[in-house]
N, CA, C and O of each residue as an XYZ file, in Angstrom:
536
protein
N       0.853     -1.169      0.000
C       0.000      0.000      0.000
C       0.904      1.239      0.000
O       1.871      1.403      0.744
N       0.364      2.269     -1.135
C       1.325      3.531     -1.098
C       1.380      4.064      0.227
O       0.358      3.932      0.901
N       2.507      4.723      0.812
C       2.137      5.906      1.607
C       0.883      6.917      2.089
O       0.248      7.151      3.118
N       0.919      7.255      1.033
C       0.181      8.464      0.230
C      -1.342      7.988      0.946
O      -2.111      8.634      1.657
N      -1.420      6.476      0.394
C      -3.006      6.063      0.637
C      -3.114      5.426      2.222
O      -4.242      5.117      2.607
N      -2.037      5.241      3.079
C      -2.297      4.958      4.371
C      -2.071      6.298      4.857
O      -2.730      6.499      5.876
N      -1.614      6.949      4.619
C      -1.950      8.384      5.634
C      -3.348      9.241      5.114
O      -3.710     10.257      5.707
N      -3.912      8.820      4.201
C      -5.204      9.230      3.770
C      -6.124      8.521      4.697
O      -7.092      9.170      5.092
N      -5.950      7.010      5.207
C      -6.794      6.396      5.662
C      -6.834      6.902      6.845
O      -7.905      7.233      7.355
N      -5.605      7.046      7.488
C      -5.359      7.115      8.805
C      -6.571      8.425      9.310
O      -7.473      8.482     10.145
N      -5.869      9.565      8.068
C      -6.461     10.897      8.681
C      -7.888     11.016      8.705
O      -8.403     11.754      9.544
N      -8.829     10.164      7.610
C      -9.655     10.173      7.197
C     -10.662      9.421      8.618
O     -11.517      9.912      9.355
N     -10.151      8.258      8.540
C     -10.526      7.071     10.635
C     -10.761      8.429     11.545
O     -11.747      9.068     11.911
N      -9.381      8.526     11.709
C      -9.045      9.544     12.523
C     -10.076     10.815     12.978
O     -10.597     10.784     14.092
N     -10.357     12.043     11.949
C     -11.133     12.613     11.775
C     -12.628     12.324     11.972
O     -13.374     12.930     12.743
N     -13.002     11.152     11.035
C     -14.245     10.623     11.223
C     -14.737     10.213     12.824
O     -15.878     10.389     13.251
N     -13.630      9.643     13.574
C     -13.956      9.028     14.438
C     -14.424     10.386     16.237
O     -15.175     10.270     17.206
N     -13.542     11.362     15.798
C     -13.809     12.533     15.954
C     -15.103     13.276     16.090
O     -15.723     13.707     17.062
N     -15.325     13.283     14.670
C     -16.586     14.423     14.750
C     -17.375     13.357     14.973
O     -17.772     13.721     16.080
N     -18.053     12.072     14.754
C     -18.981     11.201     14.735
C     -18.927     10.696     16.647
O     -19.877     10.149     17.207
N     -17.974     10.952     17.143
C     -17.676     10.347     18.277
C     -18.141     11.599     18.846
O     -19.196     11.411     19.451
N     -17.709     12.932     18.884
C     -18.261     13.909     19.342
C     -19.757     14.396     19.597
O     -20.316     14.833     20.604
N     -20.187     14.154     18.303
C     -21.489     14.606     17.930
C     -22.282     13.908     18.107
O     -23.440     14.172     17.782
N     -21.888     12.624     18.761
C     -22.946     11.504     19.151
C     -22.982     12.123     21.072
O     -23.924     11.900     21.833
N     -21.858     12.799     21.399
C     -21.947     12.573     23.159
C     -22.249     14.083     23.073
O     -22.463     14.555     24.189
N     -22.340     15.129     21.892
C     -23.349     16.730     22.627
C     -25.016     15.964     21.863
O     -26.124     16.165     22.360
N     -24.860     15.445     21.098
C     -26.266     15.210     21.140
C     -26.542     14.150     22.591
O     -27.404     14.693     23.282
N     -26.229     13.281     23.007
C     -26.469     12.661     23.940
C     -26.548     13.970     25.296
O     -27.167     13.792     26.346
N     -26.032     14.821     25.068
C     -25.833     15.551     26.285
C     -26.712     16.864     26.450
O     -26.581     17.671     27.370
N     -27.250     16.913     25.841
C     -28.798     17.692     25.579
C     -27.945     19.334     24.696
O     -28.466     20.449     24.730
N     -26.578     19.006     23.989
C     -26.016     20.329     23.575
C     -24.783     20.815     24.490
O     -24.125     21.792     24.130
N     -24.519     20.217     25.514
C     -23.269     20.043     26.233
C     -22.024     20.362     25.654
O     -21.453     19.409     25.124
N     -21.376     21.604     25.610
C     -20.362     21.765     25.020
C     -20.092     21.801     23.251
O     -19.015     21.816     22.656
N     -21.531     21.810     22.681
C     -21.815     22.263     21.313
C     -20.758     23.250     20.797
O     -19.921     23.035     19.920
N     -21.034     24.825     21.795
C     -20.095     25.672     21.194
C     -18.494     25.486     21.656
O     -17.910     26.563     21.539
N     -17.806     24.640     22.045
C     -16.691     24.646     22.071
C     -15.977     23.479     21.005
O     -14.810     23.542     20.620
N     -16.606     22.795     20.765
C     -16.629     21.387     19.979
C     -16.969     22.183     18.360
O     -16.146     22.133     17.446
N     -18.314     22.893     18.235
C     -18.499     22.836     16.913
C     -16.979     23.522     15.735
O     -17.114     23.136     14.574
N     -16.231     24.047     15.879
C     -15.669     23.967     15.186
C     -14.579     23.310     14.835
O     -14.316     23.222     13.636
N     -13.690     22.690     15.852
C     -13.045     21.206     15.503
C     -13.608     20.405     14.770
O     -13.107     19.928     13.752
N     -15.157     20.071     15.380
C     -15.744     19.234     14.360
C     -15.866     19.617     13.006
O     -15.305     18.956     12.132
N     -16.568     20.657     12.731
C     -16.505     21.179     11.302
C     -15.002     20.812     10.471
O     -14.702     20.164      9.468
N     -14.294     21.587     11.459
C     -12.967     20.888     11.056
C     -12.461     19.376     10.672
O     -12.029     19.085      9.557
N     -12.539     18.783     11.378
C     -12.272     17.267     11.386
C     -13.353     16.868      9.992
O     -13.000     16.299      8.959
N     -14.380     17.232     10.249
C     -15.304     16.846      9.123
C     -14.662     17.383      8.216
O     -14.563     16.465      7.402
N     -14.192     18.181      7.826
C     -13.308     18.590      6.207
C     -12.401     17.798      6.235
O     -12.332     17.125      5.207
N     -11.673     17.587      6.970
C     -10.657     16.963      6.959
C     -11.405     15.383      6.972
O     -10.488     14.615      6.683
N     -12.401     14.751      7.137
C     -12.503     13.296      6.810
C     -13.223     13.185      5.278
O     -13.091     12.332      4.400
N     -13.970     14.309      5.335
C     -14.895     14.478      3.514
C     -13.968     14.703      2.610
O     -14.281     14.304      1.488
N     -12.352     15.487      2.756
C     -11.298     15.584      1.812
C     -10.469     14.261      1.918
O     -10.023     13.811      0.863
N     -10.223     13.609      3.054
C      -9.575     12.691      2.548
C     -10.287     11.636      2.461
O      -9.580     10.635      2.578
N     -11.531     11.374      2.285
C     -12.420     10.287      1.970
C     -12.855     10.586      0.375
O     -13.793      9.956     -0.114
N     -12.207     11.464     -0.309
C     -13.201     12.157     -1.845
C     -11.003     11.727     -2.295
O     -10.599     11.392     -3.408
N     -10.414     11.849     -1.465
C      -9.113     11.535     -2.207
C      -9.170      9.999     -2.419
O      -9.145      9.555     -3.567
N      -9.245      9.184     -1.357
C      -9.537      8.042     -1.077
C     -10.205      6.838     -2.489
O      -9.888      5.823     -3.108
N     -11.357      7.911     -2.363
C     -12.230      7.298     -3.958
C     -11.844      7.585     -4.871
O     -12.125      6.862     -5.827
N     -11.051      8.697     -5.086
C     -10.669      8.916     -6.249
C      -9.289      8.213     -6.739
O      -9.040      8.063     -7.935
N      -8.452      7.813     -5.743
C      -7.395      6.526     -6.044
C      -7.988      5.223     -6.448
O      -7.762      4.663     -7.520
N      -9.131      4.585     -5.057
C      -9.243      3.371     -5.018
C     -10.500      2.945     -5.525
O     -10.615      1.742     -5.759
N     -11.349      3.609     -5.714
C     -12.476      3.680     -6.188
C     -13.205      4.065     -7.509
O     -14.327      3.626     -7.763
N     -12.297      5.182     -8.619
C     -12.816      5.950     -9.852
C     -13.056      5.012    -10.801
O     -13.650      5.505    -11.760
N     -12.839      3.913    -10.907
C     -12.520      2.658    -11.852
C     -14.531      2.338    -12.459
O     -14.957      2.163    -13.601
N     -15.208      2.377    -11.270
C     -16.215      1.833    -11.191
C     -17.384      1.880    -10.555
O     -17.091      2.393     -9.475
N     -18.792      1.613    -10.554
C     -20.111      1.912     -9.312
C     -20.378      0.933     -9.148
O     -21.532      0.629     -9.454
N     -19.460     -0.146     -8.561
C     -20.275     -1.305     -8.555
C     -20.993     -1.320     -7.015
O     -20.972     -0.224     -6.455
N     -21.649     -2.474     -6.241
C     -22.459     -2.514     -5.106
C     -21.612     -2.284     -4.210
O     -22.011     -1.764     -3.168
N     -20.391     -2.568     -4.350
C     -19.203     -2.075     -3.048
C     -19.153     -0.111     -3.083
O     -19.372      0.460     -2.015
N     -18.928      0.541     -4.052
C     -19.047      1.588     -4.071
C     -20.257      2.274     -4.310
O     -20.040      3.461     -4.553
N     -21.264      2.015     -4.328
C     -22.523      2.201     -4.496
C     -23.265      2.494     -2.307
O     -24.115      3.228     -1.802
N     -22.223      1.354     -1.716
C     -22.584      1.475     -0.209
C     -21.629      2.226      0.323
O     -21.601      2.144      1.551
N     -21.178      2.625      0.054
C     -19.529      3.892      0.126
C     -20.589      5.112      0.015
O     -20.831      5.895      0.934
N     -21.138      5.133     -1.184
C     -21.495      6.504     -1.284
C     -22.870      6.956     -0.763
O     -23.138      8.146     -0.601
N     -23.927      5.723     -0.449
C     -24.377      5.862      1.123
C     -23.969      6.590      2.449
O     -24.430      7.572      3.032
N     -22.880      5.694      2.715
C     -22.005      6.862      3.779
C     -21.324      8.208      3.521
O     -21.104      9.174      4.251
N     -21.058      7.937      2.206
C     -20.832      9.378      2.022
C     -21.752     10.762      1.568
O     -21.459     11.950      1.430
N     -22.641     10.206      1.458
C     -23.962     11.128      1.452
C     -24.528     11.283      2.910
O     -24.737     12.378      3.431
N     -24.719     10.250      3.422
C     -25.132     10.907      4.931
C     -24.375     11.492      5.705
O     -24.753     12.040      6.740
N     -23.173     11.447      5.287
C     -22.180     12.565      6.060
C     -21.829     13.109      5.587
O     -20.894     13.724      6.100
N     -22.127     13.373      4.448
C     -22.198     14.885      3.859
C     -23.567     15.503      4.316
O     -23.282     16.630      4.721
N     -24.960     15.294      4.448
C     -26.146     15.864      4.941
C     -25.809     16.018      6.547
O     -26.343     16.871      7.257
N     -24.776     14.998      7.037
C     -24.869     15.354      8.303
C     -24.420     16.510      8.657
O     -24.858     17.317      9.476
N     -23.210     16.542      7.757
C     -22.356     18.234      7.721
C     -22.919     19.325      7.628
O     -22.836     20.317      8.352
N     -23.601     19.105      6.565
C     -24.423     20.413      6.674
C     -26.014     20.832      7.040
O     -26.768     21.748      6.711
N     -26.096     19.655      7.899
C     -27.090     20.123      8.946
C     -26.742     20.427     10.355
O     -27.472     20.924     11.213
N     -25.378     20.009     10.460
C     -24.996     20.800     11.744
C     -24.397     22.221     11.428
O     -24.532     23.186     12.180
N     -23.539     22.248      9.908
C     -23.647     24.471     10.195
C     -24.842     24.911      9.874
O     -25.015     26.077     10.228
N     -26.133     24.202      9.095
C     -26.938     25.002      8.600
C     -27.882     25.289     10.267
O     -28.313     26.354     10.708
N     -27.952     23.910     10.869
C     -28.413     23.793     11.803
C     -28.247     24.327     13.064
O     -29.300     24.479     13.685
N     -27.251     24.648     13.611
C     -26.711     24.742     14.662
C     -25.510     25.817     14.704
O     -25.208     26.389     15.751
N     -24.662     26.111     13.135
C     -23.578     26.808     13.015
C     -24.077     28.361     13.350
O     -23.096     29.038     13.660
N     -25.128     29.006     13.373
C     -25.563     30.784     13.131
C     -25.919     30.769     14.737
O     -25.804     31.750     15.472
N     -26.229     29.878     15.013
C     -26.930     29.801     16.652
C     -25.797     29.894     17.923
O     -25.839     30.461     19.015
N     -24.571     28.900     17.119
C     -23.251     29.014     17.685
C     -22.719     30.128     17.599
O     -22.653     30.904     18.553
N     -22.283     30.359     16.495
C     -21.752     31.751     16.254
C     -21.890     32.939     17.060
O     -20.922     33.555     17.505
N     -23.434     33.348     17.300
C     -24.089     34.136     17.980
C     -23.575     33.803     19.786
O     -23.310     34.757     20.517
N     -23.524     32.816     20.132
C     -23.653     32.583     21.450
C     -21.903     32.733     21.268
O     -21.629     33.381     22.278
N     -21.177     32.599     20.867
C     -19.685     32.973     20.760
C     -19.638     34.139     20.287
O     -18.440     34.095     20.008
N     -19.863     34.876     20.050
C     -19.587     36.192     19.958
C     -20.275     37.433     20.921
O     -19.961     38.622     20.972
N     -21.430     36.617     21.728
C     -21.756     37.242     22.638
C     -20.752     36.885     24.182
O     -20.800     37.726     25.080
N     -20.092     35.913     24.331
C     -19.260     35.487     25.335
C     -19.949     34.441     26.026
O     -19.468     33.852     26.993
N     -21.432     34.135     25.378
C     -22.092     33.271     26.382
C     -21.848     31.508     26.684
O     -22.619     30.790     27.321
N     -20.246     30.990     25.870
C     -19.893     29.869     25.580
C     -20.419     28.601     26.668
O     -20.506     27.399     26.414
N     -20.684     29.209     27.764
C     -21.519     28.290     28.610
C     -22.830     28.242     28.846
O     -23.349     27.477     29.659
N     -23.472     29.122     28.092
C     -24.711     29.040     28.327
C     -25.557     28.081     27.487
O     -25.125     27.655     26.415
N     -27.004     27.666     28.062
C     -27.220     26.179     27.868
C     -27.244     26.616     25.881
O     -26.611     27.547     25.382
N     -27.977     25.819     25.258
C     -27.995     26.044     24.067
C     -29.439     25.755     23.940
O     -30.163     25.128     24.712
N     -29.748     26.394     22.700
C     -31.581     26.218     22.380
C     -31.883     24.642     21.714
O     -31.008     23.807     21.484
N     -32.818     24.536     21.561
C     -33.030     23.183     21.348
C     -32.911     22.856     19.925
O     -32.958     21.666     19.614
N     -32.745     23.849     18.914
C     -32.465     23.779     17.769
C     -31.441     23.459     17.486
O     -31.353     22.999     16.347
N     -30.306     23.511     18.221
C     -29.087     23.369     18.089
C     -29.286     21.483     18.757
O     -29.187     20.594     17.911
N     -29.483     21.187     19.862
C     -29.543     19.906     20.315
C     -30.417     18.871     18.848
O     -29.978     17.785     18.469
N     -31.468     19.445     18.347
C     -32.050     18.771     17.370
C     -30.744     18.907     16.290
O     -30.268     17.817     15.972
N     -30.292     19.752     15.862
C     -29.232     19.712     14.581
C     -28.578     18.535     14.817
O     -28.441     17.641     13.981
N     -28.005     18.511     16.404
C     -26.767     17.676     16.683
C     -27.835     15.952     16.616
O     -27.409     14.923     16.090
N     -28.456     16.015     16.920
C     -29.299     14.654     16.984
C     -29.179     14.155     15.434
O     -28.568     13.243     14.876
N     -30.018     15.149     15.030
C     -30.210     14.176     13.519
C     -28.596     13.937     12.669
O     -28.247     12.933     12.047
N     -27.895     15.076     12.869
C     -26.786     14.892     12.097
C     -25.938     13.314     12.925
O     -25.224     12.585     12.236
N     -26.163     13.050     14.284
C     -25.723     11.867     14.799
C     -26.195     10.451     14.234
O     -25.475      9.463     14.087
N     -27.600     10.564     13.938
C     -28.271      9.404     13.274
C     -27.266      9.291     11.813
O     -26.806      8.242     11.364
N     -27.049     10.913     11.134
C     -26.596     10.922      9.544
C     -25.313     10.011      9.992
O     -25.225      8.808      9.746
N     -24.757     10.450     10.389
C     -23.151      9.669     10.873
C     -23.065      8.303     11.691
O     -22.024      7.656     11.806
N     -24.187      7.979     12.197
C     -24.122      6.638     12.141
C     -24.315      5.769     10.980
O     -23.615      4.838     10.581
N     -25.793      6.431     10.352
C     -25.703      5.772      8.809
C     -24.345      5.491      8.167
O     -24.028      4.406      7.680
N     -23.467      6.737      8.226
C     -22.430      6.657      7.291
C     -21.196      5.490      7.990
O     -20.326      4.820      7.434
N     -21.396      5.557      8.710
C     -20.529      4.919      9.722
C     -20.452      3.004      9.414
O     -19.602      2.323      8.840
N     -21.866      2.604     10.155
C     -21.962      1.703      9.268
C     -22.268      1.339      7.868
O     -21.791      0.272      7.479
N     -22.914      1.972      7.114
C     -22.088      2.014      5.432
C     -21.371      1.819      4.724
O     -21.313      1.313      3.603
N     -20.296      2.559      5.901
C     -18.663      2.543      5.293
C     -17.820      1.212      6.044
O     -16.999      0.501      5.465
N     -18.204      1.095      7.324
C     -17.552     -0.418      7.859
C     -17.826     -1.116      7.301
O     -16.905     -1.752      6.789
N     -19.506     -1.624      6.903
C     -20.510     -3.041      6.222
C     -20.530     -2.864      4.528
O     -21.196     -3.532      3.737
N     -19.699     -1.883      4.258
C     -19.708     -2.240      2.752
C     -19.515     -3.054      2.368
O     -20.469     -3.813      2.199
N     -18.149     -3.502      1.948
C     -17.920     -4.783      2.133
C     -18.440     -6.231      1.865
O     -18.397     -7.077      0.971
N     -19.071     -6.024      3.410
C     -19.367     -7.221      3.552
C     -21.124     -7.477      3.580
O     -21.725     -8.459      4.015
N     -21.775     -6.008      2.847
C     -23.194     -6.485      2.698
C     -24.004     -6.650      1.430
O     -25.165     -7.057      1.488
């Protein structure tokens, strides 16, 4: 295996495991630390959607067959997950960080963003493990 394509994987795990691991324990936490988290995550999420779009485009451009067909399952729900947490939750953050209020609880719009985008990233999650093998 090139280089090139194990440090893609790595960063890509890595990242993923991050924002999906995160965004599963502020949604579990009724919004718990939303605004200190949301932008790492955003972060990490670029950083797993760029090296998961490099990823396919080495090991994957060849073809759509049912193995990449459940790839891009996961990669559609975490892409909707992405951007239902800035569309969702990112203007609401913003606001409460720029007012200084970083501890204050968060509205429930923001806890709903983080919920559903947790379901999106589990989809993708298993998608991308059970490809494979379903």
């Amino acid at each position: 295996m090139p280089s090139s394509i194990a440090i893609a994987v790595s960063l890509h795990i890595l990242a993923a495991v991050f924002w999906a691991g995160s965004t599963f324990a502020v949604a579990r936490s009724g919004g718990s630390g939303a605004v200190k988290l949301f932008f790492p995550q955003i972060g990490a999420a670029l950083v797993a959607i760029l090296a998961g779009g490099y990823l396919w485009h080495h090991l994957h451009s060849n073809g759509f067959g049912p193995f990449e067909q459940r790839l891009a399952i996961g990669a559609v729900a975490a892409l909707i997950a992405l951007l239902v947490q800035v569309a969702g939750a990112g203007p609401v953050i913003g606001r409460l960080r720029r007012s200084g209020a970083e501890s204050a609880p968060v509205p429930g719009r923001v806890v709903v963003a983080y919920r559903i985008a947790a379901v999106l990233l589990a989809i993708a999650t298993l998608a991308m493990a059970a490809a494979r093998y379903w």
